[in-house]
C-alpha positions in Angstrom: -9.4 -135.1 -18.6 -12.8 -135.8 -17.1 -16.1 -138.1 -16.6 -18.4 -139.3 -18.5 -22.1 -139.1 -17.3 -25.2 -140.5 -19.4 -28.4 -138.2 -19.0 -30.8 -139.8 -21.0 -30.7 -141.8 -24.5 -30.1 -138.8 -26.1 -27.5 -136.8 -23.8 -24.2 -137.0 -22.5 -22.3 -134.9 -19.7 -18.6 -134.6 -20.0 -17.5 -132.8 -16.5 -14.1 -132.0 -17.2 -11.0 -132.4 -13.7 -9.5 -129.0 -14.1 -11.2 -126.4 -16.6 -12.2 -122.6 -16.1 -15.1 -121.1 -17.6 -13.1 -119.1 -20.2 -11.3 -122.7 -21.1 -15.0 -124.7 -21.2 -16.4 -121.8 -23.4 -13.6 -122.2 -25.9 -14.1 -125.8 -26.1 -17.7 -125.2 -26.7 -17.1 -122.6 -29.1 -14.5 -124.8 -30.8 -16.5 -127.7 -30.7 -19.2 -125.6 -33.0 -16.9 -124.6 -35.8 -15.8 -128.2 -36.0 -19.2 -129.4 -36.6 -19.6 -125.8 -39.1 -16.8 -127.2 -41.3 -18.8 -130.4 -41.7 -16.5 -133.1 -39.5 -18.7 -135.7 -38.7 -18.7 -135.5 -34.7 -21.0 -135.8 -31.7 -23.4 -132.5 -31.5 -22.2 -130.2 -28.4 -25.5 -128.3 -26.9 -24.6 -126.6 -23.9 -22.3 -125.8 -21.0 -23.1 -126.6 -17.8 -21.5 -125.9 -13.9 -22.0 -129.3 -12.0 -20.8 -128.2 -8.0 -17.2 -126.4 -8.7 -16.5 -128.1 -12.0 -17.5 -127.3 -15.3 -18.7 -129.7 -18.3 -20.3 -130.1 -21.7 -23.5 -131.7 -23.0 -23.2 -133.9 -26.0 -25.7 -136.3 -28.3 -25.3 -139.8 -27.0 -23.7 -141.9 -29.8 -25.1 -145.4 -29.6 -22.3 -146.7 -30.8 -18.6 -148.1 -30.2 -15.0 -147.3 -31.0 -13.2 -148.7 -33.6 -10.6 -149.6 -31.4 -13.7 -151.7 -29.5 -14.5 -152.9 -32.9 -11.4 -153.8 -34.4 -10.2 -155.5 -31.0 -13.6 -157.8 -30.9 -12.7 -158.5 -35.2 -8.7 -157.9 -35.6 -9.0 -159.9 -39.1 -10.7 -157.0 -40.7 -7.4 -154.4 -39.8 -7.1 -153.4 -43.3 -11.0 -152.5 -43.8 -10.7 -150.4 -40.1 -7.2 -149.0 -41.0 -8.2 -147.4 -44.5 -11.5 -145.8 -42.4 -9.5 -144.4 -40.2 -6.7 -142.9 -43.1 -10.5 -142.0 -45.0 -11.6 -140.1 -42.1 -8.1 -138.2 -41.2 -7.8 -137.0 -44.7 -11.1 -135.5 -44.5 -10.5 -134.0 -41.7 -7.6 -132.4 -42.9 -9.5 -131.3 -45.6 -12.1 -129.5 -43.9 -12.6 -125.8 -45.2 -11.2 -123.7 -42.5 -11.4 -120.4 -43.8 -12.7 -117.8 -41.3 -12.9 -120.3 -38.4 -12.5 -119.0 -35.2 -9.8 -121.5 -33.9 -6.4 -121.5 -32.7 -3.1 -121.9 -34.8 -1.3 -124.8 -33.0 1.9 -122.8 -33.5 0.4 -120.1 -31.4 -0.4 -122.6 -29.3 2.8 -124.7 -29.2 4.9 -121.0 -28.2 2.3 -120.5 -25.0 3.7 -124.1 -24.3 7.0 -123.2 -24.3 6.7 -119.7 -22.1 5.1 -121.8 -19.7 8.0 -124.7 -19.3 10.7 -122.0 -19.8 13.1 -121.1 -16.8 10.5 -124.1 -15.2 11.5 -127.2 -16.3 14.5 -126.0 -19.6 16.8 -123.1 -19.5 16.4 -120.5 -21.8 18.8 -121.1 -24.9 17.0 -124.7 -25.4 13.4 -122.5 -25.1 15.3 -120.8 -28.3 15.9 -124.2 -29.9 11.9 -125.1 -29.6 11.6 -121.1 -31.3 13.0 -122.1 -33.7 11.5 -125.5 -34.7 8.1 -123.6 -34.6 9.2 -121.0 -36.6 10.1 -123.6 -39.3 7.2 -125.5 -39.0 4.6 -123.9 -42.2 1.4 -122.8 -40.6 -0.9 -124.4 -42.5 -4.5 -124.4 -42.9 -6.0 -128.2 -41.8 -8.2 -128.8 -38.8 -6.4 -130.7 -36.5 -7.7 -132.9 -33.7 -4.3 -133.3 -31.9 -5.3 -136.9 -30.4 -6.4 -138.8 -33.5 -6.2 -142.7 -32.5 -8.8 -145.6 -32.8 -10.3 -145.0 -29.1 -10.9 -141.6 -30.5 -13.3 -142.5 -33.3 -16.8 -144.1 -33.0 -18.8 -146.4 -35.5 -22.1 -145.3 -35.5 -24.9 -146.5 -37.9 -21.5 -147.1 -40.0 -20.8 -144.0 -39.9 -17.4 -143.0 -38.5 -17.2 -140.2 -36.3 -14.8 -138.0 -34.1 -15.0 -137.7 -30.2 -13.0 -136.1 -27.7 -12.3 -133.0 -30.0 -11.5 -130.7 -26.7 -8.3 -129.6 -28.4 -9.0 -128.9 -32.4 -7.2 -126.4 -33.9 -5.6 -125.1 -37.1 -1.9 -126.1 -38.2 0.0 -128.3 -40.4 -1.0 -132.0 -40.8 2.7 -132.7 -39.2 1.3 -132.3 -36.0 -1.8 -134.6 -36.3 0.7 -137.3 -38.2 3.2 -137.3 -35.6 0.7 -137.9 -32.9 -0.8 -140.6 -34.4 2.7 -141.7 -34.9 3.5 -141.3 -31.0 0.5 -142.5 -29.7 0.8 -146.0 -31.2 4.3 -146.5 -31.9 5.6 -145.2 -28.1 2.5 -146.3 -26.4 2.9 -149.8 -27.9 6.4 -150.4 -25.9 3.5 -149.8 -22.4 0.6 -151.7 -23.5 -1.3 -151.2 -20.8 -1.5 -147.4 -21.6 -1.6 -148.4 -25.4 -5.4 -150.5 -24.7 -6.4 -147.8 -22.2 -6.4 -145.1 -25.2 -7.0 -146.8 -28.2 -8.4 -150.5 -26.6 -5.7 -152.4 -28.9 -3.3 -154.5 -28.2 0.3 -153.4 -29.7 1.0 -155.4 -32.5 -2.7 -154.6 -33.4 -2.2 -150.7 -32.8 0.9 -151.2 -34.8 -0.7 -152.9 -38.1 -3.7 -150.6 -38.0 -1.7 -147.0 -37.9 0.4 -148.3 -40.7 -2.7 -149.3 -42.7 -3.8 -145.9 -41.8 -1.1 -143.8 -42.8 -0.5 -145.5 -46.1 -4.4 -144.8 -46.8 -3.8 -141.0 -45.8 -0.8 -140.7 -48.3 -2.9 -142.4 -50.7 -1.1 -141.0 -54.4 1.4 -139.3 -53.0 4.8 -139.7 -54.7 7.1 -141.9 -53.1 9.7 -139.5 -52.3 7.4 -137.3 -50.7 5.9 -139.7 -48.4 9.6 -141.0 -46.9 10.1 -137.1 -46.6 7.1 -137.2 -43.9 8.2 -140.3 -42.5 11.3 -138.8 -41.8 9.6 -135.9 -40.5 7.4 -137.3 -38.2 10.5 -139.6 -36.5 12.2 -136.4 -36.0 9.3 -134.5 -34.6 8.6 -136.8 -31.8 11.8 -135.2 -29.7 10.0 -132.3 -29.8 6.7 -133.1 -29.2 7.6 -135.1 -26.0 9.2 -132.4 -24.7 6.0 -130.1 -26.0 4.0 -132.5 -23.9 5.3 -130.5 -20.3 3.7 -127.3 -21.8 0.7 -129.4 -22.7 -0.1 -130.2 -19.3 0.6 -127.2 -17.7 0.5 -127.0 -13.8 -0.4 -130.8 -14.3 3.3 -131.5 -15.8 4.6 -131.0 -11.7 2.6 -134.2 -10.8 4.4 -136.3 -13.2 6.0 -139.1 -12.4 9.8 -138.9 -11.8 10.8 -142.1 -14.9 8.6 -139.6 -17.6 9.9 -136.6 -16.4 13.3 -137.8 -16.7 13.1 -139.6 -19.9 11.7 -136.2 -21.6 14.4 -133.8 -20.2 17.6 -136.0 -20.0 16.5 -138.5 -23.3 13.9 -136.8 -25.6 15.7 -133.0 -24.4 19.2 -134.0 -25.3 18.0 -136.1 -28.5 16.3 -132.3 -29.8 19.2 -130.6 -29.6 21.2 -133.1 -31.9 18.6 -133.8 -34.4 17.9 -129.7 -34.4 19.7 -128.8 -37.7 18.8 -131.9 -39.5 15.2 -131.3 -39.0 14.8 -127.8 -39.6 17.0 -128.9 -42.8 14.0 -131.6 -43.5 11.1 -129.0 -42.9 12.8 -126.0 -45.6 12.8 -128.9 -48.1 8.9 -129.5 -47.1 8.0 -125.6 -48.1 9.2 -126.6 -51.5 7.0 -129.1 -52.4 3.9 -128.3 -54.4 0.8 -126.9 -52.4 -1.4 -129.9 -52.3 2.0 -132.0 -50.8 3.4 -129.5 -48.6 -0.1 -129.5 -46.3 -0.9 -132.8 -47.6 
């Protein structure tokens, strides 16, 4: 996404690759109602133009990742893991109401107008319709890249970093990219360390010790049902993950590209019916469940 520059022992720059001014103000402006709602996350000060790129300013954390941290001490997984459940269920909890952020199913449809007639032909654009349509809105704050590289320990305090693309929507979405991001990563490790700095079978044990925490009380039924969920989400999100990059999703590779539109493509349109089925029988649950 960007670099990383250190200005002082107070300030960070983040100069971001490809970003217009309309896209950095929106991060900035997100990046305020995130710390509003009371997330515990590095202060954003200003916006800055640095040659013909654009960046934010950030408080320095002295700190280090838990990935870093559980890496350098893998025999206390279980203490790490149940932070990082702690700190996503809080997150998800964060009052929202009247914060000016984007739905992620708004979001998720812009993906699809952009990849349609591009990279899939119109009837399967209807397919991913209609998964969104089923999906409930919900009301959580979302950080749409949750992962151990993504949260710093600092003065034991755990906070969230690289919030450039928070927005409101159903905790499916945050659970399935955790889910993706260290389940899928873990079969290319070197990917794996280089976002969350673990090794797989570490990434593995920590994200299971981290979703059991988030489910905490949860009946039993209830939590398979999101287990299911999430498995049958990833199709979809995979495929999502063209829109995500936008002009960037031409430069892809030729072995990811393929895998998403003659594997994960092909695997949507079976599991369709079934998972639409899974999501009507998630609006039924009670409140508290249904948006976990």
């Amino acid at each position: 996404m960007g670099k990383i520059y250190r200005i002082n022992d107070e300030q960070i720059l983040k100069v971001f690759n490809d970003i217009t001014p309309e896209e950095l103000q929106k991060q900035k402006s997100s990046a305020v109602e995130v710390f509003k709602a009371m997330v515990p996350t590095a202060i954003s000060f200003e916006t800055v133009r640095v040659g013909d790129r654009y960046g934010i300013i950030y408080e320095f954390l002295n700190a280090t990742s838990v990935g870093k941290a559980l890496a350098d001490q893998p025999d206390k997984v279980q203490e790490f893991g149940e932070k990082m459940g702690m700190l996503l269920k809080e997150l998800h909890g964060a009052s929202m109401e009247g914060r000016a952020l984007e739905y992620m199913n708004d979001r998720v449809n812009t993906w699809i107008d952009r990849i349609e007639n591009k990279f899939i032909k119109e009837k399967d654009a209807r397919i991913l319709r209609e998964i969104v349509k089923a999906i409930p809105r919900g009301n959580c704050l979302l950080h749409c890249d949750f992962h151990e590289g993504n949260v710093m320990i600092h003065n034991g305090e755990y906070l969230l970093i690289d919030i450039d693309e928070v927005c409101i929507g159903h905790p499916l979405y945050d659970l399935t990219y955790h889910y993706i991001n260290h389940e899928f990563l873990a079969k290319t490790p070197e990917l794996l360390l280089q976002s969350t700095g673990l090794p797989p079978d570490l990434a593995k044990q920590s994200a299971r010790i981290t979703r059991k925490t988030y489910f905490g009380a949860v009946d039993k039924k209830t939590e398979i049902l999101y287990k299911d969920l999430m498995t049958g989400f990833v199709p979809f999100l995979m495929v999502m993950n063209l829109g995500r990059l936008g002009d960037k999703a031409e430069y892809l590779d030729k072995r990811s590209l393929s895998m998403i539109l003659h594997e994960f493509l092909p695997l949507l349109r079976l599991q369709k019916d079934k998972f639409i089925l899974d999501l009507g029988y998630l609006k039924q649950l009670p409140g508290d469940q249904a948006g976990i």
